[in-house]
Steps between C-alpha positions, in 0.01 A plus 500: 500500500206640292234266427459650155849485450528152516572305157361169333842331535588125458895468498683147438842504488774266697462728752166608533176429497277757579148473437402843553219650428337846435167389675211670375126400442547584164738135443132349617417410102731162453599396190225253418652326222809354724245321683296151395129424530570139637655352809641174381856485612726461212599150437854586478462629865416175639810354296726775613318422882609115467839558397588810787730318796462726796825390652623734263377806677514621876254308721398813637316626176384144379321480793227706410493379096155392558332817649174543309509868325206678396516479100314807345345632149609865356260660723689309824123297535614144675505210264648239676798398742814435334843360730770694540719329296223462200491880519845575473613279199489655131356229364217568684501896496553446136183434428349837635380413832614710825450493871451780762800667653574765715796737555555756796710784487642557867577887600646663811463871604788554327322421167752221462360216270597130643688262246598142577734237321331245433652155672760259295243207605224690321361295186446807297679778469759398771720782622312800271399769710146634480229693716427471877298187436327291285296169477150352474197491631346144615253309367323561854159616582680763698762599248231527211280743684453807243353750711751794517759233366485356895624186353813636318531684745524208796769352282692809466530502896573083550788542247633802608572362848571146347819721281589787665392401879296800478106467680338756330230491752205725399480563191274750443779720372579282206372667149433304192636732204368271232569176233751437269571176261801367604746228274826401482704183431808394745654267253385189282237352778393753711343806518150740625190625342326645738251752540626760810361651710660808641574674866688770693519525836695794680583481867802572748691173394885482665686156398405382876136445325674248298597109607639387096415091409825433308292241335344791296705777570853518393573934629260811505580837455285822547515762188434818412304616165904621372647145635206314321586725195858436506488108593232436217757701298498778229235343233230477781501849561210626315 
């Protein structure tokens, strides 16, 4: 892979879901107007809150509903904390606020991109494949540091080997490409908007670097730039 010859793509489909990004410092301007000036949670949240029954989804995600996110302005400047399930419902993203994110993009020396599945147990987005990882920052003093994104980047590293099995160790060698404003719905209830923030990393990975959690993980596959190409499909070409 190029770096410049990656594309701005978000793909939903029954298949996929690929939020893939051409990561630039140019996607640093955010669209201010999709983003409030207040951080009152929508009353319709809190109904939509009262009403969820989490024996309808997989212990092992509901679990850690009430992880504090960091919730963020257009110019990703901490707010407030938000829960993890506040911040995914539309109700609540429908009213403009977002929360920080992250995604990594995993290469070998190959210059193989890393895909997973995403797991059936997953709330959103269950079984739609997307980038090597992605998830949150915590509302921690030591995930919030923003000093050479340290603190996005301490969360990259705890979820990577928390998904893929995978200690990062060092990660000196881990380069933040840039922002992008990320949303999507998953159906009627759910769905992000999230501010991301971007890495690569590049190292000798073989699958023996990898220990999956089938909690998150459903299968992973290593691509090339032609595979991507052809498994995004024709219209995603340019």
């Amino acid at each position: 892979f190029s770096l410049k010859s990656l594309k701005h793509l978000v793909i939903h489909s029954q298949n996929t879901h690929i939020p893939y990004h051409m990561i630039s410092k140019a996607f640093k301007n955010f669209r201010s107007s999709s983003f409030a000036t207040t951080t009152t949670i929508p009353r319709n949240s809190f109904s939509l809150l009262l009403n969820l029954d989490k024996s309808n989804f997989d212990k092992s995600q509901t679990q850690y509903w009430e992880e504090g996110l960091i919730l963020v302005d257009e110019n990703d400047q901490v707010m407030n904390k938000i829960s993890k399930v506040e911040a995914h419902l539309n109700s609540f993203n429908n009213s403009g606020l977002a929360h920080r994110a992250f995604s990594v993009f995993l290469f070998n020396q190959h210059n193989q991109l890393l895909l997973h599945q995403r797991s059936h147990k997953k709330v959103t987005f269950p079984l739609m494949w997307t980038n090597s990882c992605c998830s949150h920052p915590l509302y921690t003093e030591e995930e919030m540091i923003e000093k050479d994104h340290q603190g996005a980047k301490t969360a990259l590293r705890r979820r990577v080997l928390f998904e893929l099995g995978c200690d990062l160790g060092e990660i000196d060698d881990i380069n933040f490409m840039g922002k992008v404003f990320y949303a999507a719905q998953c159906d009627d209830t759910w769905g992000e908007n999230e501010i991301d923030l971007c890495f690569f990393i590049k190292r000798d990975f073989t699958d023996a670097d990898f220990n999956i959690n089938k909690n998150e993980i459903e299968d992973y596959k290593w691509v090339s730039k032609n595979q991507l190409i052809n498994f995004l499909g024709e219209r995603y070409k340019k």
